[in-house]
C-alpha positions as CSV (number, residue, x, y, z in Angstrom):
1,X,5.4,1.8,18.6
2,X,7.1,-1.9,18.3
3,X,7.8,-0.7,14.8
4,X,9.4,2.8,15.7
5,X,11.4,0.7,18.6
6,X,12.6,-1.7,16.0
7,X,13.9,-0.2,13.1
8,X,15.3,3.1,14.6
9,X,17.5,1.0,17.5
10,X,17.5,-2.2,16.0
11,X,17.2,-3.1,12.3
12,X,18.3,0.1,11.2
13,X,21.5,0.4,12.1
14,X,22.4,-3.2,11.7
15,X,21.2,-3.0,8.4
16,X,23.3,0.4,7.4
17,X,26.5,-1.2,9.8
18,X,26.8,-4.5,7.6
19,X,25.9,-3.3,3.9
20,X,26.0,0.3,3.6
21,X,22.6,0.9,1.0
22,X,23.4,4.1,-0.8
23,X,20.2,5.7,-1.1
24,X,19.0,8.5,-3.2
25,X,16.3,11.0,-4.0
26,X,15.0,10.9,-0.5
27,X,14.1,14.6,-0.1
28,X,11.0,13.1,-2.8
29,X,9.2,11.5,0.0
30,X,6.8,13.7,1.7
31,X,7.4,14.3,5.5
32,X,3.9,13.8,6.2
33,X,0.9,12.9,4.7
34,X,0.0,10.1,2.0
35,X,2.1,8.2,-0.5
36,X,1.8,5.5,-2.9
37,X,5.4,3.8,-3.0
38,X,6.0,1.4,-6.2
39,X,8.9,-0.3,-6.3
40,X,11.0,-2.9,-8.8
41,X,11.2,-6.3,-6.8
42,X,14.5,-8.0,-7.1
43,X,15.2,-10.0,-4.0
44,X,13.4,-10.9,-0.2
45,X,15.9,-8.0,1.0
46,X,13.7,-5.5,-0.9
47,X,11.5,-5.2,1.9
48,X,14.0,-4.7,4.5
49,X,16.3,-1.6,2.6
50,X,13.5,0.4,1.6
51,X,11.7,1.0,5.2
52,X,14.8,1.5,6.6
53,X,15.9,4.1,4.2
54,X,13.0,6.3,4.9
55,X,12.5,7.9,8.2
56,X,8.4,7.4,8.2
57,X,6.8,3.9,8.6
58,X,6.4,2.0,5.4
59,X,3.5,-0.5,5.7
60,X,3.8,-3.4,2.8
61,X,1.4,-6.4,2.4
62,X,3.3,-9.7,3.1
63,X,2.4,-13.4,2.7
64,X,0.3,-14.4,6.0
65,X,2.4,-17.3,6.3
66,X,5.1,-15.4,7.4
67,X,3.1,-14.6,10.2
68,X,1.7,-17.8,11.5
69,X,4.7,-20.2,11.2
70,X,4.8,-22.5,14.3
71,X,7.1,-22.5,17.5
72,X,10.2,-19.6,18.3
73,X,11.3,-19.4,15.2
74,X,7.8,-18.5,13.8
75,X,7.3,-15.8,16.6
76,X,10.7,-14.5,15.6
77,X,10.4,-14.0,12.3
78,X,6.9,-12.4,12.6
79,X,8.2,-10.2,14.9
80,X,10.7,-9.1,12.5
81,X,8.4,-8.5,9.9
82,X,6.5,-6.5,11.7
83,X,9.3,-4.3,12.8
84,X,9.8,-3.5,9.5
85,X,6.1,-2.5,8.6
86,X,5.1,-5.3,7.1
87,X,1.4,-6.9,7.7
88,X,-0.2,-10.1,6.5
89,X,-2.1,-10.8,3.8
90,X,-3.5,-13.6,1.9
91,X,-1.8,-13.1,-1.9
92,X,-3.8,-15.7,-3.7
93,X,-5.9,-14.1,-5.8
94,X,-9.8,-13.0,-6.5
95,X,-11.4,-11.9,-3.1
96,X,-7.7,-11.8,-1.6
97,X,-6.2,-9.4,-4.0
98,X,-9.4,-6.9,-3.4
99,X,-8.6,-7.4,0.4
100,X,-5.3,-6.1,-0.1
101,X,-5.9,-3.2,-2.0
102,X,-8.7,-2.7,0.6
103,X,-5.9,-2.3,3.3
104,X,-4.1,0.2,0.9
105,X,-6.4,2.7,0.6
106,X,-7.4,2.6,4.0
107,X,-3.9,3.3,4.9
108,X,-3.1,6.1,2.6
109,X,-6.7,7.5,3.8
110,X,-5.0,7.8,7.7
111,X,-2.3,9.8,5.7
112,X,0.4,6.2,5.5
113,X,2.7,5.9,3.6
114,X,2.0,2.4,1.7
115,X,4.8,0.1,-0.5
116,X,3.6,-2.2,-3.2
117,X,5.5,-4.5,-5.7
118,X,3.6,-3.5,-9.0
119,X,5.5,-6.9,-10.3
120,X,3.7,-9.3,-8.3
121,X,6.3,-11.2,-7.1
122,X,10.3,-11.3,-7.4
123,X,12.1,-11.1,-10.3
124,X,13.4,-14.3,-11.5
125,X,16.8,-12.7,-13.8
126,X,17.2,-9.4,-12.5
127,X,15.0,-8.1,-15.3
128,X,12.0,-5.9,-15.0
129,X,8.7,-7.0,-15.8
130,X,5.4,-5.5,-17.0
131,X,2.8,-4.3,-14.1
132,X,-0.1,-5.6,-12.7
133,X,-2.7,-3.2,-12.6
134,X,-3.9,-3.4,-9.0
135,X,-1.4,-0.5,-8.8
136,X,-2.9,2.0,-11.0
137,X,-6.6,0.8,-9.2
138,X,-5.0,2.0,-5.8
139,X,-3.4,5.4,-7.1
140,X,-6.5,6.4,-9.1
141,X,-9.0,5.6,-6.1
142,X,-6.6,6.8,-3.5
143,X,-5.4,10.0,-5.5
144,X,-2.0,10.0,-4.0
145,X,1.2,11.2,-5.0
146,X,3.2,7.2,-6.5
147,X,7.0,7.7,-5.6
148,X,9.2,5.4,-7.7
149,X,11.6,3.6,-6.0
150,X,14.4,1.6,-7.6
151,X,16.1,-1.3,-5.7
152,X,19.3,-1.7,-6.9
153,X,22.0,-5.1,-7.0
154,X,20.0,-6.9,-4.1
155,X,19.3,-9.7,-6.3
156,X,23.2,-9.9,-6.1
157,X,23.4,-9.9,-2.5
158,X,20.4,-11.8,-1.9
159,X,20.1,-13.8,-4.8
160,X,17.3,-16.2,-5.2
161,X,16.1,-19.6,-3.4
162,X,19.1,-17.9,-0.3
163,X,18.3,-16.5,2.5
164,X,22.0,-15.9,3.6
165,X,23.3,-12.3,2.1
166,X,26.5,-13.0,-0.4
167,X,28.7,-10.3,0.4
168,X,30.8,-10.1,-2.9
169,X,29.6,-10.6,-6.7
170,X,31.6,-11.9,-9.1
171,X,30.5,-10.1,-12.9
172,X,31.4,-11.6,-16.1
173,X,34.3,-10.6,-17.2
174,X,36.2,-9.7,-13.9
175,X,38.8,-11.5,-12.4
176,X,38.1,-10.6,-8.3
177,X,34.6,-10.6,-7.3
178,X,33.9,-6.9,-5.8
179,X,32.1,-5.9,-2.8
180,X,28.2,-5.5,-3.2
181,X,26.8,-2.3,-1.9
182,X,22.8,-2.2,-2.8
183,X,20.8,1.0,-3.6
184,X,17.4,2.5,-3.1
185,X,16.9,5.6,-5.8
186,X,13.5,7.8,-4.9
187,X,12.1,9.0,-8.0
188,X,10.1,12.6,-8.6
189,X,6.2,11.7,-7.2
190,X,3.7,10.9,-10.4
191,X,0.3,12.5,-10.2
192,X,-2.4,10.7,-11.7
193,X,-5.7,13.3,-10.7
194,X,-6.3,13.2,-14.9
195,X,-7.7,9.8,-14.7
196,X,-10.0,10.5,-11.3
197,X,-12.8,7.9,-11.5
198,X,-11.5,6.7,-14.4
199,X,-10.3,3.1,-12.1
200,X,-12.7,0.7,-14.0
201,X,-11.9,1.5,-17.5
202,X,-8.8,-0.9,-18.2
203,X,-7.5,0.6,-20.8
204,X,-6.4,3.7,-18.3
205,X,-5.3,1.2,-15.6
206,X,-2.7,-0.7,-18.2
207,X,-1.9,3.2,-19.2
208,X,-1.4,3.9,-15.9
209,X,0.6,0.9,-15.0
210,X,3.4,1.2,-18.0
211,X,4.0,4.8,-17.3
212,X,5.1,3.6,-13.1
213,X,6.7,0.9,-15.1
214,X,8.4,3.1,-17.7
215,X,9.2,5.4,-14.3
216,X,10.7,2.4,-12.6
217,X,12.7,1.1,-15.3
218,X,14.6,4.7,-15.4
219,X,15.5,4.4,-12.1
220,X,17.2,1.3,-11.9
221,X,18.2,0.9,-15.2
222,X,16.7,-2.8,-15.8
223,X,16.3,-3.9,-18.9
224,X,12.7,-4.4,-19.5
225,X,10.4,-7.8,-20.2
226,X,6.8,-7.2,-21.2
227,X,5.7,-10.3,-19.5
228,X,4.2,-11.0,-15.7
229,X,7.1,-12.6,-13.8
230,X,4.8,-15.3,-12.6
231,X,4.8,-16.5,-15.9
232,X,8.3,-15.8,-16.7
233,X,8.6,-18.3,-13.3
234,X,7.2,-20.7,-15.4
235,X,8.7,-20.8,-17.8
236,X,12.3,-20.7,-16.1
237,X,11.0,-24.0,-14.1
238,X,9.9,-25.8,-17.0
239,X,13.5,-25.2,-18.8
240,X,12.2,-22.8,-21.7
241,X,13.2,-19.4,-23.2
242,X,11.5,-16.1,-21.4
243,X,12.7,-14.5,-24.7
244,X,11.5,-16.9,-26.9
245,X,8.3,-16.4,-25.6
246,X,8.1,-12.6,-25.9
247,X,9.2,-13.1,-29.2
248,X,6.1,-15.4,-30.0
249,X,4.0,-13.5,-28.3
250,X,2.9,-15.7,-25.3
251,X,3.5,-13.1,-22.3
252,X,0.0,-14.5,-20.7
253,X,0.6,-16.5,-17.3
254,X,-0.8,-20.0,-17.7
């Protein structure tokens, strides 16, 4: 209900007032009944433009420390995450990731819609990288429609380490920086029933994974990196070439 409240009086229309998303490829969501959403992760604004671009209640796993931060500020912010269907979860790994596909299914089982980040985390140069395949685990289990969604230029309003929205871009090239309008592109629902109880064998999962991948990288029209962005991250941090590594061959996070 605090959700419902939230987004269709408050966040909502702010969000649509101030930067306009352009969204596409809604009439792909289904009006009722269960979903898998996969989406590219370019920015913290992600999770904000896609639940309010779709009229049902998105739920996306969020790190629990945005939810237990101390004094006003804490309470606020949790309270905004909330209001835009987001719920905690611990991210760190082992018994944490099974927790959250747990919560997954169990959603999509009450007929949810439910929004994961096949990436793992945000990209780091506006690239797309390869798919963890905790994804494919949940579609095959859940045997849902997966609905594609490509976030568009919010890395360039929100770009990374700020939290403050940079209204104009400057691209190579141009003189004027120009007004930055992000997107949210639906894609046609992928139906994965072919590979029912197929969820331990991990050849189908990475199969799975790279065609949602393959799906997403249509959408948005990222150039693709077939390496984890965690250890892209890395390698960013410690000063060295994400290319040069792909090159080599070392795409394995550390």
């Amino acid at each position: 209900m605090l959700y419902l409240f939230l987004r269709r009086f408050f966040v909502a229309p702010l969000v649509k007032l101030l930067f306009r998303p352009k969204v596409t490829g809604l009439e792909h969501v289904p009006a009722d009944g269960p979903a898998l959403l996969v989406s590219n992760h370019l920015a913290f604004c992600d999770s904000i433009f896609l639940p309010v671009s779709v009229p049902r209640q998105i739920v996306f796993p969020a790190k629990s420390e945005y939810f237990t931060a101390p004094g006003l500020k804490g309470k606020l912010v949790a309270t905004f995450f909330r209001s835009v269907g987001q719920i905690p979860i611990d991210r760190s790994g082992g018994r944490a990731s099974l927790a959250a596909l747990n919560t997954g299914l169990e959603i999509l089982e009450k007929g949810g819609l439910f929004g994961i980040y096949p990436e793992g985390t945000r990209s780091p140069d506006g690239r797309l990288y390869k798919g963890k395949t905790g994804v494919a685990r949940m579609a095959i289990v859940a045997g849902v429609p997966v609905i594609p969604v490509a976030m568009i230029d919010t890395h360039k309003l929100q770009p990374a380490g700020r939290m403050k929205p940079t209204l104009f871009y400057r691209e190579k090239g141009r003189l004027l920086p120009r007004l930055v309008r992000p997107g949210v592109a639906f894609g046609a629902p992928m139906d994965f029933s072919r590979y029912e109880g197929m969820e331990r064998d991990r050849f189908v999962l990475r199969s799975v994974t790279d065609e949602i991948m393959y799906a997403l990288m249509g959408l948005s029209g990222q150039e693709y990196v077939d390496m984890y962005a965690d250890k892209a991250k890395e390698l960013i941090k410690a000063g060295e070439s994400v290319d040069e590594h792909v090159r080599l061959g070392d795409t394995k996070a550390s």
